[in-house]
N, C-alpha and C positions, 0 to 999 in steps of 0.2 A: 364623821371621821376627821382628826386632825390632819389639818393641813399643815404638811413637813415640809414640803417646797420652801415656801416662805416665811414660816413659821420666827416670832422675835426670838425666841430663846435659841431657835440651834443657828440663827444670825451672829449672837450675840458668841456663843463658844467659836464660831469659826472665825471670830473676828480675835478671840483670845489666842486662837491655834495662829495666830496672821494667814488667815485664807482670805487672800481678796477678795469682796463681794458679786456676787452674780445674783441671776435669777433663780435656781435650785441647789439652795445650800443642805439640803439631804444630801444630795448627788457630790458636792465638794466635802463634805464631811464625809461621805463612804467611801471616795479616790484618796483622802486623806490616809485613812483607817488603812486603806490598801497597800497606797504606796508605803507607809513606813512599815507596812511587813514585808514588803515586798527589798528594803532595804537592810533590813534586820537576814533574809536569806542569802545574801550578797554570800558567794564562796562554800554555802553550804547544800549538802545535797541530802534531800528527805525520800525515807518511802513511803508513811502515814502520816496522816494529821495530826496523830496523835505524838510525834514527834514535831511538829510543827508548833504545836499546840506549849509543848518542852519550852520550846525553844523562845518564843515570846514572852510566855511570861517568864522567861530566867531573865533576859534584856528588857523587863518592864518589874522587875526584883520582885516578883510575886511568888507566892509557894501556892498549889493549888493541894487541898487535901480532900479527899472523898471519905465518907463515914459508910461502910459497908453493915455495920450493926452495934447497938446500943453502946458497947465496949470499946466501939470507936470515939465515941462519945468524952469518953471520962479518958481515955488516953489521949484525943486532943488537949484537953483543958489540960494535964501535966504538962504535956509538952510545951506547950505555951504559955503556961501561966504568967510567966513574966511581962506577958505585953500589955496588962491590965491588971488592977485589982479586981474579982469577984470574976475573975473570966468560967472559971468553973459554973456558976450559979447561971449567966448569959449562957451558958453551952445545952446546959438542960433546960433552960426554957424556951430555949430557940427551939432544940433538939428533940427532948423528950417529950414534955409536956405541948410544945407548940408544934405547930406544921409546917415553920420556916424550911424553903429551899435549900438555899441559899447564906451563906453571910462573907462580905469582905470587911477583912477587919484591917487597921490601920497599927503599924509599927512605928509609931515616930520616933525611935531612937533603939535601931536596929542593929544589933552586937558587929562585930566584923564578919563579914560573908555572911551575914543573916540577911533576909528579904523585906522588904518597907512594907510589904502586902501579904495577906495570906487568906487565900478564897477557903473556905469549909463548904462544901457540895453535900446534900444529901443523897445518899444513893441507895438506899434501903429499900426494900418492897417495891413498891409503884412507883417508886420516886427514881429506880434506876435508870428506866426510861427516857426519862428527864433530865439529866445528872449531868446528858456528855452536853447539854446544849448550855443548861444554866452553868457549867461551867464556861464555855468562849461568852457569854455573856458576861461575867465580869470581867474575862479579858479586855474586849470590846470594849466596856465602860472606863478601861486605865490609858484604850489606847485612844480612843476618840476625846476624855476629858485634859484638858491640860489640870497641874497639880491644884490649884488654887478651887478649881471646883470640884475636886475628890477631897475635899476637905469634910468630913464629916465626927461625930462626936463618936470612936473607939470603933465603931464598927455603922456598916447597913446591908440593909436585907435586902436579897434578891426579891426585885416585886413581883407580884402576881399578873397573872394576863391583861384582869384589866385594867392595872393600874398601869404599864404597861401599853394599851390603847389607849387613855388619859392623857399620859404625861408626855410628852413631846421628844424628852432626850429618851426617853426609856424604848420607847418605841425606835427611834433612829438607831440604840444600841443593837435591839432587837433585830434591826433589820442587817448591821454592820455584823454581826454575830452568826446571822444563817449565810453569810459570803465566805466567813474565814471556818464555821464550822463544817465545812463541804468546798475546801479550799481547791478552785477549777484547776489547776495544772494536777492536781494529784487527783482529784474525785472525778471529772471528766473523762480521761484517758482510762479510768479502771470501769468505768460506766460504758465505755463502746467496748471497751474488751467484752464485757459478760453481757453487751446488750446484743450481741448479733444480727443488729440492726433493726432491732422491735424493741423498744422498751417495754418491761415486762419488772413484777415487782420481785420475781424470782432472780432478774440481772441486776435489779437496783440493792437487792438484799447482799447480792457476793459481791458487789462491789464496795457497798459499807461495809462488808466483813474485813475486808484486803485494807482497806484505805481511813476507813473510819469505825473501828471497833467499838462498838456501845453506843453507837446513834441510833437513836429512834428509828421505825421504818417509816412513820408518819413524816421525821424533818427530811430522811436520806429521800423520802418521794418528791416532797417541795422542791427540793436542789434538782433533781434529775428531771423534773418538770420544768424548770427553769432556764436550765442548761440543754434539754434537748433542741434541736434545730432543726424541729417540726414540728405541725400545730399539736398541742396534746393539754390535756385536762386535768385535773383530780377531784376528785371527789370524794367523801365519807357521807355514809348516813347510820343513822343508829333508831332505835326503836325509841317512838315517843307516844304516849297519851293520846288516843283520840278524841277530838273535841266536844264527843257526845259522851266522852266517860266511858263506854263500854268496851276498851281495847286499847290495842296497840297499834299505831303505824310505821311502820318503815319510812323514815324521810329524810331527804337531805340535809345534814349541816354543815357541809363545807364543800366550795363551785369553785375550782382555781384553775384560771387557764393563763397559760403563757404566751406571751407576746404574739406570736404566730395564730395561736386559735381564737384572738380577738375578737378578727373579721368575720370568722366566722359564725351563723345562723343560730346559733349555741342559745333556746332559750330556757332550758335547765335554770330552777333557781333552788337557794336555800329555802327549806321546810317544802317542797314537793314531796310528795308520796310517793316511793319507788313502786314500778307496776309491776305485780307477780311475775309477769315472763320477765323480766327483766334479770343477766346473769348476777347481778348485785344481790337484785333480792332473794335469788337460788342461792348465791354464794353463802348468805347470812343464816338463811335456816339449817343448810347444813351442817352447820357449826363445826366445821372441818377448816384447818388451815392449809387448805388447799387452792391455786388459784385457779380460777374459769376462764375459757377466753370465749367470746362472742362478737359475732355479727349483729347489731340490733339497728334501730330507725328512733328517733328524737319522737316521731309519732305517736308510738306506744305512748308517751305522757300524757298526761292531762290536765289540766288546770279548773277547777271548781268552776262550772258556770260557764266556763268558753269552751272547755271541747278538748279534740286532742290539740300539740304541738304542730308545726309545722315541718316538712318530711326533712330528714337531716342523719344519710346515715353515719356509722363509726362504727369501729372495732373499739370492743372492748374487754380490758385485764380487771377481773374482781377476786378479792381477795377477804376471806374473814380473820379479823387481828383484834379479838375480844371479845369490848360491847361492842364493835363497832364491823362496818362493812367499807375495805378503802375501793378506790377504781377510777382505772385509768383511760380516759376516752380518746381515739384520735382517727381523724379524719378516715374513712375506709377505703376513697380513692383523693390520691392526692399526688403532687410533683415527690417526685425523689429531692433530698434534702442536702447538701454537703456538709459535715461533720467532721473538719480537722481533718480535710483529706479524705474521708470516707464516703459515700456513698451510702444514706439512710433513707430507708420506705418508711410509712406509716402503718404499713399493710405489716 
């Protein structure tokens, strides 16, 4: 995994932004990110993000456009055509024929009240899902880059995941973009309304409804796992290939615990075999988007060759959202938690 702490290149932008030098220039480049939004809201009052979201890129002269289907397509490149030769011909092979996300494209000599910038989103099919994040991702990328390194030839692509884990800024972007896409004064305070003091992916789901329409439930889980101020987990696993070829297993691909559930005994890892009792792997067969809730023990697990885990219990919220099974682990006796004034159990 790249090291972002230290890393030369996001040294090098935050020396371009004049951020004085420290020892975690991740950390000054995302208080960077913050605080100039955090000054762009100066006098204004939001009730979504997605009015947040407005509002940035108008003050960073970006147009952001979503392509809901094919015909959105060919009605960008009209609209635009001026800000390139051949931009129709770039729209379809970005669009139709290719898989691109993504594209921000570059206005260097932008009419009066025209925008310098204008994001194209794909939001089509599967890709809607996706839409509302890799858009604050190019925001993220206008706000964290000073001009000089958004210099690119007419347009570039939203990257892929793991180009993404690779590249050092992209990744920092990524990370500057799940803070402002779940932006805590608005997504917080609608997360304890509809969490009544359980986090639960049924409260995290109405609070992305109210606060963040069209976010994923897989990012809206990340943030409320984040954000909550008690030990809590998540998890996804999906069906894979057994090693001997004859089937399928149920296993982990994704162990995220936040700051709080560190400490804890937690030894769950990715590619474990969920155990039949377990309500994850009820949840999954049923193939109902219904969520479960359980009492279980870390025990139940086991590990090829050593046995079960060691004993560790949690409640736990599972839920089926596809191919996939999400679920949310947290401590089953534990200290009550203070939340913005509130009073939160794990229980």
């Amino acid at each position: 995994m790249i090291d972002l702490v230290r890393h030369p290149k996001l040294r090098q932008i935050a020396r371009d932004l004049h951020i004085p030098d420290s020892e975690d220039c991740l950390r000054d480049l995302r208080d960077h990110a913050i605080q100039t939004v955090r000054e762009m809201l100066r006098e204004w009052s939001l009730e979504t993000i997605e009015d947040l979201r407005r509002l940035v890129a108008d003050r960073l002269s970006l147009k952001i456009e979503f392509i809901r289907s094919d015909e959105d397509v060919s009605r960008l490149a009209s609209e635009y055509q001026h800000f390139f030769l051949r931009f129709r011909q770039i729209l379809d092979a970005e669009f139709i024929s290719g898989d691109t996300e993504g594209l921000l494209v570059d206005n260097p000599s932008p009419k009066k009240g025209g925008r310098r910038y204008l994001a194209i989103i794909d939001a089509r099919g599967s890709r809607a899902a996706r839409a509302y994040f890799t858009a604050w991702h190019e925001v993220a990328h206008l706000l964290l880059c000073p001009p000089k390194q958004m210099m690119f030839e007419g347009f570039r692509r939203t990257p892929s995941d793991a180009l993404k884990r690779k590249d050092p800024l992209e990744s920092a972007v990524d990370h500057i973009a799940g803070l402002l896409a779940f932006w805590e004064p608005l997504f917080k305070p609608a997360l304890l309304d509809t969490s009544a003091g359980n986090l639960t992916f049924g409260g995290i789901e109405t609070a992305t409804g109210i606060v963040a329409p069209g976010a994923s439930l897989y990012a809206a889980t990340l943030a409320a796992i984040r954000l909550w101020e008690g030990p809590a987990i998540f998890l996804t696993a999906e069906e894979t290939t057994k090693t001997d070829g004859t089937g399928y297993a149920l296993r982990l691909q994704t162990v995220i615990p936040n700051e709080l559930a560190r400490p804890l005994n937690l030894r769950i890892r990715k590619s474990m075999r969920v155990p039949i009792a377990s309500a994850l792997f009820q949840a999954f067969q049923e193939n109902l988007d219904l969520e479960r809730s359980a009492a279980e023990n870390q025990r139940m697990w086991e590990v090829s060759g050593h046995g079960n885990l060691p004993p560790l219990s949690w409640k736990i919220q599972a839920l089926r959202r596809g191919p996939a099974v999400y679920g949310i682990l947290k401590p089953a006796s534990s200290p009550l938690y203070r939340l913005s004034g509130r009073i939160v159990s794990n229980n």
